[in-house]
C-alpha positions, 0 to 999 in steps of 0.5 A: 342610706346606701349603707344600710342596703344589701350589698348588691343584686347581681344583673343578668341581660340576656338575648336570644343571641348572648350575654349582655351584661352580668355582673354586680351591680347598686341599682337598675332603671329598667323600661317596663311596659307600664314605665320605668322601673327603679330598683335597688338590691333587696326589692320586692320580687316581681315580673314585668313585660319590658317595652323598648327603653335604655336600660341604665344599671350603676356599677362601681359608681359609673352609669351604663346603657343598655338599648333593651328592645321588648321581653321580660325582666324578673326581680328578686331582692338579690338579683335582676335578670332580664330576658330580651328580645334584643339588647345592646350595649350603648358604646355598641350601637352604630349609630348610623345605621340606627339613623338610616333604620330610623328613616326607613321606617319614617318613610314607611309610615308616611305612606298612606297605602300600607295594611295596619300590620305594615304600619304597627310594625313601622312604628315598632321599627321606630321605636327600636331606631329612637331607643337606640340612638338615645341610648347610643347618646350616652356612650359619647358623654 
């Protein structure tokens, strides 16, 4: 089947910050706001919100993670490109701050007298920690 697709769709991840990742790719997981996203070159266009999530793309036969933290991914039949808030490559993230990050916001959510803005920005703060650590996970198979 795979002979039978476009060659390829170009990926672009971008931050604020940098460039993440850009290059040529087979195919891309992406964390959407309503769940994951597969998409193989040659997709029907569209838009969507991104949620926290590893963003997995294959490259010359080999899978890549990508810890992706909110913002917006367009789809085209030649191209993904992705405009995050924040992304890091798995083999980047320091795990152990990602560990002491997601203690901190354990910790503030067990406390009963932060305001419900506190709380939803806790929980945000975990997210972020959790998807980094499973992202990190794959930089150490």
């Amino acid at each position: 089947m795979a002979d039978t697709l476009p060659i390829g769709t170009q990926l672009r991840i971008v931050t604020p910050e940098r460039e993440v990742v850009e290059g040529e790719i087979s195919e891309v997981s992406i964390p959407g706001k309503g769940g994951y996203l597969g998409v193989l070159p040659g997709h029907a266009p569209l838009l969507t919100e991104l949620q926290p999530g590893d963003l997995t793309y294959r490259q010359d036969g080999l899978d890549f993670h990508v810890a992706i933290h909110c913002g917006f991914a367009e789809v085209l039949p030649d191209r993904v490109i992705i405009l995050a808030d924040a992304a890091e490559r798995a083999e980047e993230i320091d795990v152990e701050r990602a560990e002491r990050a997601r203690r901190r916001a354990e910790e503030r959510l067990k406390q009963p007298s932060e305001s419900e803005e506190e709380m939803r920005e806790a929980r945000e703060a975990l997210r972020r920690a959790i998807c980094r650590l499973e992202t990190a996970r794959h930089a150490k198979a």
